[in-house]
Backbone as a chain_set.jsonl record, in Angstrom:
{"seq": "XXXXXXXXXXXXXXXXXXXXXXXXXXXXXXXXXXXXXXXXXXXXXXXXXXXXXXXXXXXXXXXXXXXXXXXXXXX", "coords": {"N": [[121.954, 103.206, 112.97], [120.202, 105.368, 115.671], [118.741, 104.479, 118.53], [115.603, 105.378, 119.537], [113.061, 106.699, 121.998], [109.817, 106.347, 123.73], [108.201, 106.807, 126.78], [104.659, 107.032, 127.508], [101.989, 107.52, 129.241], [99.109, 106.59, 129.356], [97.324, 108.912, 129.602], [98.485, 110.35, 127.841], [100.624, 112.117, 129.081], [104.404, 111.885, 129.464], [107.05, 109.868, 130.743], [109.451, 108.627, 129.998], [112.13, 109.356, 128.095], [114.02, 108.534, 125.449], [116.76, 109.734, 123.022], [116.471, 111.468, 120.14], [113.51, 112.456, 120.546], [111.881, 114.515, 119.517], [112.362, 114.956, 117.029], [112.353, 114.372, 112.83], [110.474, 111.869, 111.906], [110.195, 108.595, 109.846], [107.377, 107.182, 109.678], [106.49, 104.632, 109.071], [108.158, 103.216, 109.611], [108.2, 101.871, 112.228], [105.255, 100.696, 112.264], [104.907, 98.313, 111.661], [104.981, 96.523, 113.474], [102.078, 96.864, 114.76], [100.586, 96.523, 112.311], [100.816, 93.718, 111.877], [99.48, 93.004, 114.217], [96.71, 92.638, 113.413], [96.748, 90.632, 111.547], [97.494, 88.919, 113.336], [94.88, 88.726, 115.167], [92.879, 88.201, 113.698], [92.547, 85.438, 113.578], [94.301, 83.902, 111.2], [96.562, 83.095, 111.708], [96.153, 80.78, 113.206], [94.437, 79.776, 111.112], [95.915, 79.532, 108.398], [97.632, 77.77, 109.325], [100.126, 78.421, 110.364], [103.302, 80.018, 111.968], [105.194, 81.253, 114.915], [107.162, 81.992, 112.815], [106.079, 83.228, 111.038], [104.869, 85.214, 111.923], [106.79, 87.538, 113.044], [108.12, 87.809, 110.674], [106.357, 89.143, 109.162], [106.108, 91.067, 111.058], [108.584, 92.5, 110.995], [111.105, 94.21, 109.335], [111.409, 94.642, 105.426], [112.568, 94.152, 102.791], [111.37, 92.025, 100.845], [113.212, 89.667, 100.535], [114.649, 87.211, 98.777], [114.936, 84.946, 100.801], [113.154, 85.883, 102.497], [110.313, 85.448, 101.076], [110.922, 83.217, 100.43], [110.242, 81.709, 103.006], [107.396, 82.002, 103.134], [106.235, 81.064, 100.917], [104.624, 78.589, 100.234], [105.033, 75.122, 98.695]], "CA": [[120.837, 103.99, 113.419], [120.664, 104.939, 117.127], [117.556, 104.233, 118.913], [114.642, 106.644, 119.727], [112.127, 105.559, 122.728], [109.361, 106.878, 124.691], [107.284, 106.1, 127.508], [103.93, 107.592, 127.562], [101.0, 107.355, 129.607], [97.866, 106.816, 128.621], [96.931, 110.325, 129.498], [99.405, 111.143, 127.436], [101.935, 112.723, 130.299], [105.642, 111.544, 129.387], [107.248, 109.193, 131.869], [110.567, 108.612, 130.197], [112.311, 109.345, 126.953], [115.632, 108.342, 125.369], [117.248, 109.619, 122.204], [116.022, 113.011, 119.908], [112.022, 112.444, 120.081], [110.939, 115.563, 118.388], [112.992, 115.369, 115.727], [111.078, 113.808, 111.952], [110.646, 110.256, 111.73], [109.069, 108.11, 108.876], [105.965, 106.591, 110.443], [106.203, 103.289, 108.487], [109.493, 102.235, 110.658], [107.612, 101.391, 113.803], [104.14, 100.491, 112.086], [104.949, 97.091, 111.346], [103.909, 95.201, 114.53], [100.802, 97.188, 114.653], [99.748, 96.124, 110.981], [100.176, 92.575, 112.083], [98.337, 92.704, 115.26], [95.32, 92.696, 112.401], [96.85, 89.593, 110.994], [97.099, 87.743, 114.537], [93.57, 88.712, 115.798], [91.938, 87.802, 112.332], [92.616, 84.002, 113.243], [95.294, 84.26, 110.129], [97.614, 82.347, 111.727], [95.196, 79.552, 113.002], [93.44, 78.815, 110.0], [96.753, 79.123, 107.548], [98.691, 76.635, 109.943], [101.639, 79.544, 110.365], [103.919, 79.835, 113.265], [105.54, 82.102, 115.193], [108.455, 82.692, 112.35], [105.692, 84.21, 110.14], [104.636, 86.685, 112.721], [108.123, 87.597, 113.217], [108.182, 88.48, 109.505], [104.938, 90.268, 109.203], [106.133, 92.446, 111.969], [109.96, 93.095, 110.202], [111.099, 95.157, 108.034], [112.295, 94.119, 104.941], [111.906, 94.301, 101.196], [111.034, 90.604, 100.258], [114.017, 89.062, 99.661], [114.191, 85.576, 98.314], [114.781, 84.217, 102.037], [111.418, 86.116, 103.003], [109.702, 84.662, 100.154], [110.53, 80.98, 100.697], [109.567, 81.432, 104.319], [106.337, 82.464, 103.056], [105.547, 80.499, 99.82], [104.749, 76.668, 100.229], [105.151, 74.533, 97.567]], "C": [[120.8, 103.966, 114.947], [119.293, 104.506, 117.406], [116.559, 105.221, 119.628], [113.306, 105.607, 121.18], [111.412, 106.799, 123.215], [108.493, 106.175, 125.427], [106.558, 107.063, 127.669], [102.53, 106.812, 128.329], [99.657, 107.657, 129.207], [97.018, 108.021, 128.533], [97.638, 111.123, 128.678], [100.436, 112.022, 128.029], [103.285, 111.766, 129.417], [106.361, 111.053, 130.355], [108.854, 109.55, 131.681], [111.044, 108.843, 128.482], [113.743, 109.104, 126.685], [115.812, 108.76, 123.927], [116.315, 111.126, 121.505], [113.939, 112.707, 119.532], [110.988, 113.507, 119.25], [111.463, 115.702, 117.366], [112.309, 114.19, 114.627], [111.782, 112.717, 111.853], [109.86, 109.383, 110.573], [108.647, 106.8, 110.062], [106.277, 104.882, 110.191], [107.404, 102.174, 109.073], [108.966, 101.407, 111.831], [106.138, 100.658, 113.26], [103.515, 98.837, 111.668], [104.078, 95.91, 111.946], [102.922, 95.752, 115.162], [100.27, 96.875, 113.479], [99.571, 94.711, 111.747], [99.513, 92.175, 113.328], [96.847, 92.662, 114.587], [95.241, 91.14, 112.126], [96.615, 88.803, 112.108], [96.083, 87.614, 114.86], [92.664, 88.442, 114.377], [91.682, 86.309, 112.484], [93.261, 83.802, 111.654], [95.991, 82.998, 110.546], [97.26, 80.574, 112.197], [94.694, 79.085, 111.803], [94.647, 78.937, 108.781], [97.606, 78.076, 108.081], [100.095, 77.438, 110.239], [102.442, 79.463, 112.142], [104.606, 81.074, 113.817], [106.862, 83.011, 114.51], [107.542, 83.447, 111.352], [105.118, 85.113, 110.405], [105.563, 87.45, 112.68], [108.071, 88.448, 112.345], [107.458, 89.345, 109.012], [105.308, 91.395, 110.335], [107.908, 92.942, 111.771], [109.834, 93.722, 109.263], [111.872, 95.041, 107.367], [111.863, 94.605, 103.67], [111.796, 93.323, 100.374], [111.964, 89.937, 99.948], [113.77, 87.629, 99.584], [113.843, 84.543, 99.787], [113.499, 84.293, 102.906], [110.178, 85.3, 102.19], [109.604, 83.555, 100.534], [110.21, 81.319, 101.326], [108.151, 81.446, 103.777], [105.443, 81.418, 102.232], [105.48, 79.091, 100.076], [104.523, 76.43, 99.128], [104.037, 73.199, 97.413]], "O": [[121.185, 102.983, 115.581], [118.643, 104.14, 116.426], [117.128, 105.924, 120.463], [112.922, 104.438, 121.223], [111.9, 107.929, 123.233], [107.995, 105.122, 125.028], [107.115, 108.122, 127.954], [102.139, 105.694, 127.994], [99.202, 108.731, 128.816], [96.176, 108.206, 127.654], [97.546, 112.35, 128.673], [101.111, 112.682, 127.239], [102.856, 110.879, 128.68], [106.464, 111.931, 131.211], [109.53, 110.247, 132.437], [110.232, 108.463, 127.639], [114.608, 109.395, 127.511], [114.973, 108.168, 123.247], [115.59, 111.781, 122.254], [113.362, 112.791, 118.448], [109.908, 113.399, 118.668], [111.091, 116.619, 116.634], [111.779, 113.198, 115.128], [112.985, 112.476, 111.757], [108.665, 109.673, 110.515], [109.212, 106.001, 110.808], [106.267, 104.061, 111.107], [107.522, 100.949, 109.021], [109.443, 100.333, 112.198], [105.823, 99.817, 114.102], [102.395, 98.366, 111.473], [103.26, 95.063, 111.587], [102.686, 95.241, 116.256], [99.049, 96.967, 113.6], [98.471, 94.425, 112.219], [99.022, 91.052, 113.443], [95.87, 92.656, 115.336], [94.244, 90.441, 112.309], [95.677, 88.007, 112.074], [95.781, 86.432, 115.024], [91.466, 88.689, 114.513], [90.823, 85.779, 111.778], [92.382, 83.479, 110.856], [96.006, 81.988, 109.841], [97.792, 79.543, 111.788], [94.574, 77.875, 111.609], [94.245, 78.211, 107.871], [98.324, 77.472, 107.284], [101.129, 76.772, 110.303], [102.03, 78.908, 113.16], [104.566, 82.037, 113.051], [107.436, 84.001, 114.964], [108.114, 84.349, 110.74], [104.733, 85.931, 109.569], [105.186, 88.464, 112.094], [107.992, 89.645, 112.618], [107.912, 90.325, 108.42], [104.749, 92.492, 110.371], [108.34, 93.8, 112.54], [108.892, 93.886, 108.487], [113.035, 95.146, 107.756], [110.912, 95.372, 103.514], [112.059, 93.516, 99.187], [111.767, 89.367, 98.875], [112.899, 86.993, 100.178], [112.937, 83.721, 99.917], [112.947, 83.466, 103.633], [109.286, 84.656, 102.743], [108.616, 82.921, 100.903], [109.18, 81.802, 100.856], [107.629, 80.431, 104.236], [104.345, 80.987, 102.582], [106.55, 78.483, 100.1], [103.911, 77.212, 98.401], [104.021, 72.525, 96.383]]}, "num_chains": 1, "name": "protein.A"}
């Protein structure tokens, strides 16, 4: 996959762009480490005792495999 970027100003103006930006993208690729900015500011990671490898994972993209799992599940 190549890589797609932009830089945008908060006015929305366009600073800098790299790669085909108007062309269709699924949303849910990039949306990751905006879901868990919910989880960090919830105090989530304070009050479960978690660390910075289960942020990591909360903001990847994956489809659970067993290695995501253990990280996740304590025994």
């Amino acid at each position: 996959m190549k890589g797609i970027a932009a830089v945008v100003k908060p006015d929305g103006s366009m600073v800098a762009s790299w790669g085909d930006i108007d062309g269709p993208r699924a949303a849910a690729l990039g949306q990751q480490a905006i879901q868990a900015m919910a989880f960090v500011e919830s105090g989530a990671v304070e009050r479960f005792g978690l660390d910075d490898s289960h942020v990591a994972l909360a903001c990847a993209s994956h489809n659970g495999e067993p290695r995501h799992v253990r990280r996740c599940v304590r025994g």
